[in-house]
DRENZA-848732 format. One record per residue: x, y, z of N, C-alpha, C in turn. Coordinates in steps of 0.02 Angstrom, whole numbers, plus 50000, padded with zeros to 5 digits. Last residue first. Example, Ala and Ser with C-alpha at 12.3 -4.5 7.8 and 13.67 -1.06 7.14 Angstrom:
<atoms>
506424988850354506844994750357506455000250394/506604971650390506154977550390506604983550390/
</atoms>
This chain:
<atoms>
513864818447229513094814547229513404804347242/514884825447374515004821947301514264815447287/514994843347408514874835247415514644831547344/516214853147379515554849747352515444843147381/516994858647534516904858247494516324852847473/516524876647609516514869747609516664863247547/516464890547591517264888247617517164878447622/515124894047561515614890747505516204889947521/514364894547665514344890447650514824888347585/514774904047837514554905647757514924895647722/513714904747954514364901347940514454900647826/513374913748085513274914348013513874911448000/512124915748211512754915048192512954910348123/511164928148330511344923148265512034923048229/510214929748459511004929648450510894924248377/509114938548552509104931048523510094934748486/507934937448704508444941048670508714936348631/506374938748776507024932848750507374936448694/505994952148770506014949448809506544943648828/506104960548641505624953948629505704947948691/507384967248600506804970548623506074965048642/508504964648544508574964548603507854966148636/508994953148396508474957348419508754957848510/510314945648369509644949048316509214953548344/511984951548361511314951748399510824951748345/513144940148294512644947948321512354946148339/514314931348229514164930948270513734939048274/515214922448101514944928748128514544927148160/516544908948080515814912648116515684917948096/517984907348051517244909547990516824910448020/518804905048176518944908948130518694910948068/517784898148251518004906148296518414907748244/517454887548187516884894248202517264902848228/518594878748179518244883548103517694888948157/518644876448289519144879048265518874885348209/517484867248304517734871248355518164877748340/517674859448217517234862448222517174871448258/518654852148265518894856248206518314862848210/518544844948359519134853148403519094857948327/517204837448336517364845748383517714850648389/517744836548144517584833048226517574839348258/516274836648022516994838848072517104833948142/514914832647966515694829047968516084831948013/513984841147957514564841547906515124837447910/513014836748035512784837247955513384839347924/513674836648158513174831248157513034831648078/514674846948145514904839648189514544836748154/514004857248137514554857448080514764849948105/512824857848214512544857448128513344857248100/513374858348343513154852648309513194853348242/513794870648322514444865448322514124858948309/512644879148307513124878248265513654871548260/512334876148464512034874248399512334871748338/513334882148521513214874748535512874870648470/512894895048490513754892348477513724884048476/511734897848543511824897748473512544894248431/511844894448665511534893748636511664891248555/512974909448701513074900148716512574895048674/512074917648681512554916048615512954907548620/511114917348770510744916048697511544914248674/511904920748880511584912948859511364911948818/512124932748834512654928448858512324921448841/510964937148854511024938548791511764933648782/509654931248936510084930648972510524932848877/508414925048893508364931648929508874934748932/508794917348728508824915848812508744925848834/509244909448583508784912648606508904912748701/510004906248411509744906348505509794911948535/510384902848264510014906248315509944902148392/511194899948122510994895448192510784902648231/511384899447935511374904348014510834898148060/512334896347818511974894347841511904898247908/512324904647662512554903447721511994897847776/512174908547532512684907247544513014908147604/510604909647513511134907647459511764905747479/510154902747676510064909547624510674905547574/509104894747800509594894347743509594900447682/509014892047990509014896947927509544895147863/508334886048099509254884548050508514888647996/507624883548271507634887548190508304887948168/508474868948349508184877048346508094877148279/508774854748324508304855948383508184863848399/508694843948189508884850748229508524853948274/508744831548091508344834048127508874840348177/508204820447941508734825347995508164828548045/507264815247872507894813947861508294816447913/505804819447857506024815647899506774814047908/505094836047801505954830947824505834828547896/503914842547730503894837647774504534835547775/503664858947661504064853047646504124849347712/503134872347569503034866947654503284862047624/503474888047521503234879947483503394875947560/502674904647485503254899947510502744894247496/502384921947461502254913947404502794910747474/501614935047545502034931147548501884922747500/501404952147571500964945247523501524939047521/501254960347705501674957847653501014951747620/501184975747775501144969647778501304969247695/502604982147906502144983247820501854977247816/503564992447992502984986748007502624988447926/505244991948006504584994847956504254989547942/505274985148186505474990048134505244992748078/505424990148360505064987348285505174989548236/506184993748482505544989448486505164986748421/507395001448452506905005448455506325002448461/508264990548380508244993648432507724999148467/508554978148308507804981248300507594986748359/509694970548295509484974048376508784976448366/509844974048104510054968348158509924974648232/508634983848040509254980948071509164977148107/507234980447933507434979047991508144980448003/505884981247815506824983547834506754982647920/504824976847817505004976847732505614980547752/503714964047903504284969447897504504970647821/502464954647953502904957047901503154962847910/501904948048072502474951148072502824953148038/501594929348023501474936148023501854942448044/501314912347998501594919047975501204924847994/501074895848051500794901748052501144905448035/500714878048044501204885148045500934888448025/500464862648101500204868848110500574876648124/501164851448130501454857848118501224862948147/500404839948117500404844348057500854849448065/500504836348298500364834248225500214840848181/502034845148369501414844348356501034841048294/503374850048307503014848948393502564846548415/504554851848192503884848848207503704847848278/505854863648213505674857348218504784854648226/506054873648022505644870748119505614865448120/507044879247922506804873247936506554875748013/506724891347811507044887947872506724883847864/507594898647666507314893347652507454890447757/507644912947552507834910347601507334903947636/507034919747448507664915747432507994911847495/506204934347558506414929147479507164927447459/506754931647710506314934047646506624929347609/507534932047830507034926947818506684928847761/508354941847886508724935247818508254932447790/508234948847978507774953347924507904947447863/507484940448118507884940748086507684943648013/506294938148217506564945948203507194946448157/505834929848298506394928748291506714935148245/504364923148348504964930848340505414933048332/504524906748298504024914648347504414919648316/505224891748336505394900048297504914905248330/504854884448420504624884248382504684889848319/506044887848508506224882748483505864881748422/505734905548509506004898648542506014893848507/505574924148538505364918448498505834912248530/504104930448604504534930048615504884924148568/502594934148565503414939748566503844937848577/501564927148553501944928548482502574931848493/501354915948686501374923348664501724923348607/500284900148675500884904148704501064909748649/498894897048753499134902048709499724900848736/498814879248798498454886448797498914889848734/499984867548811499354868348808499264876748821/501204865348693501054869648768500324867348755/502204864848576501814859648618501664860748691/501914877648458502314873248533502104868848562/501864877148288501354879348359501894873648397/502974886448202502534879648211502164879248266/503074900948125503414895448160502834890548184/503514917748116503364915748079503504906748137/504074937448121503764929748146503454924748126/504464944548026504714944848085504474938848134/504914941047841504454941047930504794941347988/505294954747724505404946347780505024947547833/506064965247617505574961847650505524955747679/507144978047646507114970447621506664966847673/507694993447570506934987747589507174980047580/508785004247632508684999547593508014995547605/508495020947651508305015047691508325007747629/508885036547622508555031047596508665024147635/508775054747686508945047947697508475041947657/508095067347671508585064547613509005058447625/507655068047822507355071147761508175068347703/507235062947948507625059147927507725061047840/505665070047976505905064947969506595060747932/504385083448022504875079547955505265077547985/503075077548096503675083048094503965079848028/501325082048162501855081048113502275083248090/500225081248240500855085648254501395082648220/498905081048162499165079748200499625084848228/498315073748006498705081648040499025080348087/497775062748046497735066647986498285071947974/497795049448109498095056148129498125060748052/497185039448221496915043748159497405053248176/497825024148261497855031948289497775037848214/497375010448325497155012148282497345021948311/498344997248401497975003648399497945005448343/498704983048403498264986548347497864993048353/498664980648561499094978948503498494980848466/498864993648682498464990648632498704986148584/500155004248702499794997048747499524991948742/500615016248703500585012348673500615006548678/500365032748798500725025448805500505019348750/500145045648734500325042348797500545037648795/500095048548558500055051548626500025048048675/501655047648477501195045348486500915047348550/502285060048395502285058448427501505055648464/502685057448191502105060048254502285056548325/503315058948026503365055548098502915060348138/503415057447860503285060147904503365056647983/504055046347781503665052947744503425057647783/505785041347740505305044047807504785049547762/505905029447613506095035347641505545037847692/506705016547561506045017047589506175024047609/506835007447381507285008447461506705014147507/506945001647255506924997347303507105001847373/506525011047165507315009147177507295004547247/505395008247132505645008347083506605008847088/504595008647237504685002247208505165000447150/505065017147394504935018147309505315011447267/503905020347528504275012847502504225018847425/503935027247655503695027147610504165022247546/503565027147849503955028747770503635027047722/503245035748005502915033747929503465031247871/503855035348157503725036748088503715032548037/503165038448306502965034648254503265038948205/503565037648463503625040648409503605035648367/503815039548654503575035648602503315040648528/504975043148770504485046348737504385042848680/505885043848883505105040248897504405041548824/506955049048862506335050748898505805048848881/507695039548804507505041548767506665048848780/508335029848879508725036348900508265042348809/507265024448899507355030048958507725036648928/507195016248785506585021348808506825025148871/508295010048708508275014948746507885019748739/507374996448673508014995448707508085002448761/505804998048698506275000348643506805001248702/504464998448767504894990748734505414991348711/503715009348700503845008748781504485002348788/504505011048536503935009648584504395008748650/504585020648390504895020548457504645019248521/504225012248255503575012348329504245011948386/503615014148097504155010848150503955016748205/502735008447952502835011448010503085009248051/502335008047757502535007947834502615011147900/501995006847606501965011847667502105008947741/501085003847493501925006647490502105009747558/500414987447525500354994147475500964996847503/501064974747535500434973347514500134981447484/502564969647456502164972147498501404973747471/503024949447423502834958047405502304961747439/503894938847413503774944647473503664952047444/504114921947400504034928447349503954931247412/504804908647447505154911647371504844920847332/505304903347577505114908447558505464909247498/505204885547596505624891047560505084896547562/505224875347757504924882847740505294884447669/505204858247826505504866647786505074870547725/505084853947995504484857747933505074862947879/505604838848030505874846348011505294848347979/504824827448157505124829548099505334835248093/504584827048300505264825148274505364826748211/502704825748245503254828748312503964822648285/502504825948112502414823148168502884826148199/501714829147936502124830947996501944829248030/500494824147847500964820647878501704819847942/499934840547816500074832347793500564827747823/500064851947881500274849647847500214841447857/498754866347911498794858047951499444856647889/499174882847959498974877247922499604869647940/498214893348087498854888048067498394883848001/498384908147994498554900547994498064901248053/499354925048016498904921747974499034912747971/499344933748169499404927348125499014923048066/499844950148218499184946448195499594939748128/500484948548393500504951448315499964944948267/500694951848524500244956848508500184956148416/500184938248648500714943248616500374948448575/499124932448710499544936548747500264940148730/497994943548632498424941348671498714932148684/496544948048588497264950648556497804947448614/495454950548657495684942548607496284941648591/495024960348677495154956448728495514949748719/494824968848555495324969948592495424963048652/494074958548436494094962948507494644964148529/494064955948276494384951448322494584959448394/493554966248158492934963348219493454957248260/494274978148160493734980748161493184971648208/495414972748120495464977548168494924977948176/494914965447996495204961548039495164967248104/494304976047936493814972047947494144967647999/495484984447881495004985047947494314979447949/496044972447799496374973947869495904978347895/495054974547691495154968447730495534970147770/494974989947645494464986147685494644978947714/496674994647706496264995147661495564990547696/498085004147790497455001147787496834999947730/498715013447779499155009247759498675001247785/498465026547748499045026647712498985015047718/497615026447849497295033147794497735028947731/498045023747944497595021847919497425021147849/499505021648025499335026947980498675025347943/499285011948123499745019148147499755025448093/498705002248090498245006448129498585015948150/499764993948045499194996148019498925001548042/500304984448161500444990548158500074994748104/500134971648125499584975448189499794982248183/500064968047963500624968648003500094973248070/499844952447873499544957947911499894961847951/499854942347741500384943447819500174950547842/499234931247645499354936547675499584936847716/500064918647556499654919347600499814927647615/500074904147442499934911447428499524914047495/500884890947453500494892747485500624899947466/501324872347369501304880747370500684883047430/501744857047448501324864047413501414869747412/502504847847519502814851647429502344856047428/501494841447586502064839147589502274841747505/499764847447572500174841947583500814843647565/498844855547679499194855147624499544850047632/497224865147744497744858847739497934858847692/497064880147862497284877747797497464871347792/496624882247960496194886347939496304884547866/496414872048106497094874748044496274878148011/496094878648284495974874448233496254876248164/497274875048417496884881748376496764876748304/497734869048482497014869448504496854873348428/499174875048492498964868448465498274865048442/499354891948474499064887248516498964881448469/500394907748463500104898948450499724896048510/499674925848463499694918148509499824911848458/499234938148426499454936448482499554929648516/497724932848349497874938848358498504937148415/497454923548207497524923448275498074928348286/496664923748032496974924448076497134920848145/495304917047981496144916447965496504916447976/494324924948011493964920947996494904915048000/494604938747978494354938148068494274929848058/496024935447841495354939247878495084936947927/496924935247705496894935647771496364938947822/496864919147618496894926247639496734929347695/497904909047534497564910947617497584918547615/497704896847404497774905047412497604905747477/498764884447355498384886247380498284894647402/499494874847223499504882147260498894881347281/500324858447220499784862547219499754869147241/501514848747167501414854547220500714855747192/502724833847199502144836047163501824843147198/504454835847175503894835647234503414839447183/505924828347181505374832047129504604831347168/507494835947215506844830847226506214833747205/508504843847215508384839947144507774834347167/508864851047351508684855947289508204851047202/509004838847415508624844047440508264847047361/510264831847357509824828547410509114831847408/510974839047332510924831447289510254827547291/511304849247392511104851247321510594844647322/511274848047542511514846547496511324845447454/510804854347668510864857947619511224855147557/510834842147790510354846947777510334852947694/511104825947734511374834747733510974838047717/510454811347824510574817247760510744824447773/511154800147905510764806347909510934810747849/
</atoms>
């Protein structure tokens, strides 16, 4: 079985590519849902580039600021009734070439640029602490400066009653607008919040929660330079992106974080060579295991098990070492608590290893 990350193997294979452009519109999308059923809107083969939009449903929270004519045309003709049974808008599925159930689909995200300068975070009904937050839902705005990379609050509004709709649309010109977090900067680092291969369910299954097929997984690691693998479920794959974010903390505590949409470059890659049974995330100099469970105890069991495979089954160790090395190089957090399935990631940094030898 080949190493999932070894230079020798991965980084120096020469794969013929083509770019393809997906853009994003009523015609592209799916509002709230994989489904296997759902017909690809894209085919590529095994290495291609893909230039795709990423729509973020949150749009609607500043119009004026963060809507142009192709996102209201998407708000404007996929119905409210359609929007389910999660709430975030998917650009795909595209068919890949030759993926089969058991293979790896890997993903590099190599570009992530926002689509205009503006965002919005959504103290929603969903938000870890909405009680002890009286019950009270709030939108604020930021404002991305491209020139130092980091995002500042341009204003905030309390949203009026309950926030229910995915893709409300709230025209607030004026409003009741307060100032916001005034001489604070927000680092920007753009990535999806969802992104993953359709499940092998029959019907819709919901964009919110995320699982084996990735989904929601809310990790802010997944941008540029970062490279997952999914396990294949289904012929082609059929993967989808959406949920662009441009800053997130780790817990995303407040239900979401700076919803922006994004223009996203990444390259599809078919591995038959290995195989892993959750989303494995690869960044410059780590490798991270995720899990997932209602239960935030059982997500980390999850994720611990994981790990010990990917250091047993693709690095060699034996268990007690495996075992050993995690509880003294792990890191271990929460990624998200707000998305029903609560998820736990764990970060084994990759240069305490040594070179494997071509």
């Amino acid at each position: 079985m080949a190493l999932i990350c070894d230079e020798t193997v991965v980084r120096q294979e020469t794969i013929p590519s083509d770019l393809h452009r997906l853009t994003a519109s009523p015609e592209t999308v799916h509002w709230g849902y994989f489904d296997p059923a759902q017909p690809p809107v894209l085919k590529v083969r095994s290495g291609d580039l893909i230039q795709a939009e990423a729509i973020t449903h949150h749009a609607g929270d500043a119009p004026h600021l963060m809507m142009d004519a192709g996102i209201r045309r998407i708000f404007r003709e996929i119905p409210e009734e359609d929007r389910n049974p999660g709430v975030h808008i998917m650009t795909g599925p595209i068919y890949v070439e030759g993926a089969r159930p058991g293979d790896i689909l890997e993903v590099r995200y190599l570009r992530m640029t926002p689509r205009n300068n503006y965002g919005s975070n959504l103290a929603a009904n969903w938000g870890y602490l909405y009680q002890e937050m009286g019950e009270r839902e709030r939108v604020t705005i930021y404002e991305l400066d491209a020139n130092t990379n980091q995002a500042a609050a341009l204003y905030a509004y309390d949203f009026p009653g309950k926030y229910l709709i995915p893709g409300t649309i709230t025209d607030c010109p004026e409003c009741n607008r307060q100032s916001a977090l005034e001489g604070v900067r927000v680092p920007v680092r753009p990535h999806l919040g969802t992104a993953g291969v359709a499940p092998d369910i029959n019907g819709r299954t919901s964009t919110i929660p995320p699982g084996k097929h990735g989904g929601n997984i809310d990790n802010w690691r997944i941008g540029a330079g970062a490279t997952m693998y999914y396990p294949v479920m289904v012929d082609g794959a059929l993967f989808s992106i959406g949920d662009p974010h441009i800053s997130q903390g780790d817990g995303e505590l407040s239900g979401t974080a700076i919803e922006a949409s994004l223009n996203v470059l990444f390259q599809v890659i078919v591995r038959k060579d290995f195989d892993f049974p959750s989303p494995l995330l690869e960044t410059a100099d780590s490798w991270i295991v995720h899990g997932f469970n209602e239960d935030l105890n059982l997500a980390m069991r999850s994720a611990s098990v994981d790990m010990l495979g990917l250091l047993t089954e693709h690095q060699g160790l034996s268990k007690v070492d495996a075992y050993s090395l995690m509880s003294v190089a792990a890191d271990f957090a929460v990624t998200q608590v707000v998305d029903g399935r609560q998820g736990i990631h764990v970060r084994m940094p990759r240069g305490i290893f040594p070179k494997k030898r071509s």
